[in-house]
N, C-alpha and C positions, 0 to 999 in steps of 0.2 A: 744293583739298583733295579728299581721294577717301579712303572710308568703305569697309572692309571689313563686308559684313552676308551674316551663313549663314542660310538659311532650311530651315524643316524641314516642307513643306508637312503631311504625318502623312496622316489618314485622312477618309473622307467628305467632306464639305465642304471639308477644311481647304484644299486645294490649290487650289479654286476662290475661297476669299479672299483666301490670302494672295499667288493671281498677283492682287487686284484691289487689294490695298493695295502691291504691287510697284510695278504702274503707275501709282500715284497717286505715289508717294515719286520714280518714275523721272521723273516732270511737274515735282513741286517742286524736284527739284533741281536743274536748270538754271538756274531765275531765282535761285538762292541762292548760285552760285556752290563747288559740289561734287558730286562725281560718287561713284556706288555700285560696285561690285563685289560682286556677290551669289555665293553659293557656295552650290549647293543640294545639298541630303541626302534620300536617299531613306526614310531610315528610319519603319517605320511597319509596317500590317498586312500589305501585299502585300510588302512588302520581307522582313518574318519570313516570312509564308508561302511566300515563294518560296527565300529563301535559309535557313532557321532563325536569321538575326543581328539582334540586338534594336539592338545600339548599345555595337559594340565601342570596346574600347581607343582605336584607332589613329583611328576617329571622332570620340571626344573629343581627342586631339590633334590633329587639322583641327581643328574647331571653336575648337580656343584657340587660333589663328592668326586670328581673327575679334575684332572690339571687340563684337558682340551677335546674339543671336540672335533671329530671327522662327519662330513654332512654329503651326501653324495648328491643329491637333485632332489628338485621339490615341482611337481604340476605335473597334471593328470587332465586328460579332456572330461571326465566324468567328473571332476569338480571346477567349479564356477571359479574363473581364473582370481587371482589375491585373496582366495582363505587359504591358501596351505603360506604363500608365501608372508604372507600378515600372519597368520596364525602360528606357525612354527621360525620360519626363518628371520624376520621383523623382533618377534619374541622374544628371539635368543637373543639379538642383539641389544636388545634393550634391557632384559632381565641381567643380563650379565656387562652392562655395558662396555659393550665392545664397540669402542668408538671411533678405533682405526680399522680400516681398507687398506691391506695393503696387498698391490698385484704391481710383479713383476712382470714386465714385457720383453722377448730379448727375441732376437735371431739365431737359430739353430742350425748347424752346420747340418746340412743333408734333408733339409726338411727349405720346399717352396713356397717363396712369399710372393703376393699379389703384387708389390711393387719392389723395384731395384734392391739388390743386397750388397750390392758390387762397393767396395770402400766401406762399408757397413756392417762387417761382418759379426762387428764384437757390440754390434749393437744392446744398450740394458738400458731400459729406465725404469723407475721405480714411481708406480704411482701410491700417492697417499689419498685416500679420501676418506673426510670427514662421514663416518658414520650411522649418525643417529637421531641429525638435528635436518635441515634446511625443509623441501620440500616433503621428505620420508616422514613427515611426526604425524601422518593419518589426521589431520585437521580439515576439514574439508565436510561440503552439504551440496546436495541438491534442493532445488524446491521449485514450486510450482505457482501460477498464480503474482499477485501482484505487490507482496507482500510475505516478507518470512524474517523470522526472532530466533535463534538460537544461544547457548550457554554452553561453551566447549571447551575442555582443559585439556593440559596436558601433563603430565606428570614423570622426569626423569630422577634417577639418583640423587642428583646433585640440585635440583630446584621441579618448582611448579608455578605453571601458571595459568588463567583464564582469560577466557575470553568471552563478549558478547556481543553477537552481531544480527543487527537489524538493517533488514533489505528492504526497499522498496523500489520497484520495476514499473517503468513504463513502455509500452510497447515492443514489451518480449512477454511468452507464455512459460518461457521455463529458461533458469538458468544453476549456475553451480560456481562455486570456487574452493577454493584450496589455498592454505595457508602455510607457509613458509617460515623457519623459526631459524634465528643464528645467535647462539648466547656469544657472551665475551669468554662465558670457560670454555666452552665448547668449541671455538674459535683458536681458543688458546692453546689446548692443550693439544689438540693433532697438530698444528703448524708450529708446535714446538718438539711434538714427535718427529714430523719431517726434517726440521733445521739438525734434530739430532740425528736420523739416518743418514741424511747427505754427510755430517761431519763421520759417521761411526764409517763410513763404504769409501770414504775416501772421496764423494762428488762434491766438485767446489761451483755446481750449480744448479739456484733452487728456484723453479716457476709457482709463482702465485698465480693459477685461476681463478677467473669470475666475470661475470657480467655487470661489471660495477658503473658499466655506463648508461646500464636502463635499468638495472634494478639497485636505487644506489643506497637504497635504507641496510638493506641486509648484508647484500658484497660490500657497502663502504665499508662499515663493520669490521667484515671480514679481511679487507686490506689495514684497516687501519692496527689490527693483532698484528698481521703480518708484517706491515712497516715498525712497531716496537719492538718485537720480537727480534728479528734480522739484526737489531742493533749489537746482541749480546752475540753474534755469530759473523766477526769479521773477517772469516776467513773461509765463509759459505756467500759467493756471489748471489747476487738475487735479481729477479725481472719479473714485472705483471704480464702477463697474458689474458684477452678476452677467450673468451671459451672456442668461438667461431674459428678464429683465428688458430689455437692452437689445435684445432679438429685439421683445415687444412695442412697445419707446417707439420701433423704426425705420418700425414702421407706424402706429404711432398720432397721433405727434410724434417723427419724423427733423428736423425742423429744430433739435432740441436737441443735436445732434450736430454737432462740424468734423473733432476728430481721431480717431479711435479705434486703439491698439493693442492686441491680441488673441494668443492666444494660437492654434498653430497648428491644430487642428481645429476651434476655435471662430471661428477668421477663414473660414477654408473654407465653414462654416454659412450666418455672417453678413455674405457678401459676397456669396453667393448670394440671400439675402434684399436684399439692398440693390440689385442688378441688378433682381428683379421689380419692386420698387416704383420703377424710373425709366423700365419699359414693355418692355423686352424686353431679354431673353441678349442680343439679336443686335447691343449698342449699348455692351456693358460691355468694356474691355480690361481687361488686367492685365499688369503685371511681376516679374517675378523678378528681383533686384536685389543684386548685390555692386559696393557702391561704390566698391571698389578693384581692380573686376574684370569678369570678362563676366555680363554680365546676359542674362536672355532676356524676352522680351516677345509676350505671345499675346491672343486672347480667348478671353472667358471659356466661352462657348458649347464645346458639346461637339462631337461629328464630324455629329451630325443624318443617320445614313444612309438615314434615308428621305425623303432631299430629297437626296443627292447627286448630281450628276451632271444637276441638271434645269437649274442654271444663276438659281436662285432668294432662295439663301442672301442674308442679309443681311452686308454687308462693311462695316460701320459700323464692327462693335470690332475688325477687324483692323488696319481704317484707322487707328482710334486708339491702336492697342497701336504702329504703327507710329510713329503722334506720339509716344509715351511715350518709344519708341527714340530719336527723333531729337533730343529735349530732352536726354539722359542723355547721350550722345555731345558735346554743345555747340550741338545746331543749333538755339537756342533761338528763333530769328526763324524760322528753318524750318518746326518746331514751330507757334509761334502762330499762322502764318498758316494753318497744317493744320487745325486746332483751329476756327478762328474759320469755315475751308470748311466742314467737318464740320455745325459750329452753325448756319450760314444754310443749309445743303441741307436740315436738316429741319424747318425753321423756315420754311420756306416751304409744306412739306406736298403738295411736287409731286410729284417721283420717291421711289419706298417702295417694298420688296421686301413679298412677303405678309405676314412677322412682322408690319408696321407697318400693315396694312391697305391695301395697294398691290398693284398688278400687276405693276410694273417686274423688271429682273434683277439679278443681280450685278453685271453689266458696268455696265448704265445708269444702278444708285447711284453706283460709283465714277465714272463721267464728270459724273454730275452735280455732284459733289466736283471733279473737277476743273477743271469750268469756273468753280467757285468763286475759283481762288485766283487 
């Protein structure tokens, strides 16, 4: 069998990981009986700065000749921070509607965390967050003066809608807002992806986030999916959580936590919180997930430009964003045996790039993975 995978190395670091989790994927797949075809994109900072093209049209049509995509980092100081990330990364997610987030959080034997691991060891939760819709839909104006009109849509797969808003200010010279969007499908269909991974993993409990006690038009919503939903899954515990609250209990007591789905600026938050406390960015993956479509799959870690280019970066969460890919395609043995490399290279505490308090490289984490498998 033979796996079509586009790769989108992107910026600083990114390029130097995601060739280290190529080579690993290109090792596994020989003894598993399937071969890759990779098709790489250049898009990114140098690619705009050199040509003005962020990630046209006819790029997304390559890319959907692809079953998923690997995205290594995106931002560059020489461009103006949210065009690569709106222009490529935003993009993807929407042209392909990839409507779930899903990042796993765990504790890794032989790798230090900022707070207690002790009883904790087999720590895992699995965050979902909603994708595509809340704060993210770029809805939002500045304006000036005492008086401002605008006419602003939005437009997903599955509906459209408009908007028109007229401002008028008294004693302010300038202000701005941002608009926040939560359908009922959109609502529906990741917290009914969640209710289904807690039941597929075996967790018999699932946290509902939101701030549904000051923002209660859009988290009501959002609770109220989630309370009919739960009905058809009586054998998935469930609890609300305010966001606040549950930012505390992931550093206080994360082990009370399997499932959470969130809402999407507050998964964005709280998945960056969940990264710190399992000891570094440079260990967490993530996916972007249309179950009936192309998904992409990156880490979480951002471009890190002042380490690119030294050959230093840690390849941990590309490697795993890598496994994330090869599980979602079928290559479930693939996968485990990736996963289980991953877990005994740093469980031994030998080879470690700097995040981890090592001297090693890029190159010599991922080979040390791959003498794993």
């Amino acid at each position: 069998m033979s796996h079509r995978f586009a790769s989108i190395p992107g910026d600083g670091i990114g390029p130097e990981v995601v060739a280290a989790a190529k080579t690993v994927l290109d090792s596994l797949s020989d003894g598993h009986g399937f071969s890759i075809e990779w098709m790489d994109f250049p898009n990114g900072a140098e690619h705009f700065l050199k040509t003005g093209e962020i990630l046209p049209d006819d790029t997304i049509s390559e890319l959907s000749t692809c079953e998923a995509i690997l995205l290594g980092a995106l931002g560059d100081p020489r461009v103006e921070p949210g065009i690569l990330e709106k222009g490529v990364l935003l993009k993807l997610r929407f042209a392909f509607d990839q409507y779930v987030n899903l990042r796993p959080v765990r504790f890794f034997r032989g790798v230090d965390s900022p707070i207690s691991t002790e009883g904790r060891e087999n720590l895992s939760i699995y965050f979902v967050r909603e994708n595509t819709e809340d704060f993210y839909v770029g809805l939002g104006s500045r304006f000036t003066g005492s008086k401002a009109s605008e006419n602003i849509s939005l437009e997903r797969n599955r509906y459209k809608m408009k908007f028109k808003i007229d401002v008028e200010v008294e004693g302010e010279s300038e202000g701005s807002y941002q608009i926040g969007v939560i359908s009922r499908g959109g609502a529906t269909r990741v917290i009914r992806y969640a209710f289904e991974l807690a039941r597929k993993k075996d967790r018999k409990n699932l946290t509902c986030v939101d701030k549904a006690n000051v923002l209660t038009e859009m988290y009501g919503l959002w609770r109220d999916v989630f309370r009919e939903i739960s009905r058809e899954y009586d054998d998935v515990e469930t609890e609300f959580g305010y966001v606040d609250a549950v930012a505390m209990n992931l550093v206080r007591s994360p082990e009370r936590y399997s499932v959470l789905v969130t809402p999407n600026l507050f998964g964005d938050i709280l998945t960056d919180l969940g990264a710190g406390i399992q000891g570094s960015l440079g260990l967490s993956p993530s996916g972007n997930i249309n179950p009936e479509g192309i998904s992409m799959f990156e880490p979480v870690h951002g471009s890190a430009p002042d380490i690119a280019g030294r050959g230093i970066a840690n390849p941990v969460a590309a490697i795993l964003a890598a496994q994330m890919m090869l599980d979602t395609v079928g290559e479930h043995a693939a996968a485990g045996e990736l996963e289980r490399a991953v877990f005994a290279t740093l469980a031994e505490r030998g080879v470690r790039t700097p995040d981890l308090g090592g001297k090693n490289s890029t190159d010599e984490m991922a080979q040390a993975v791959i003498e794993k498998l």
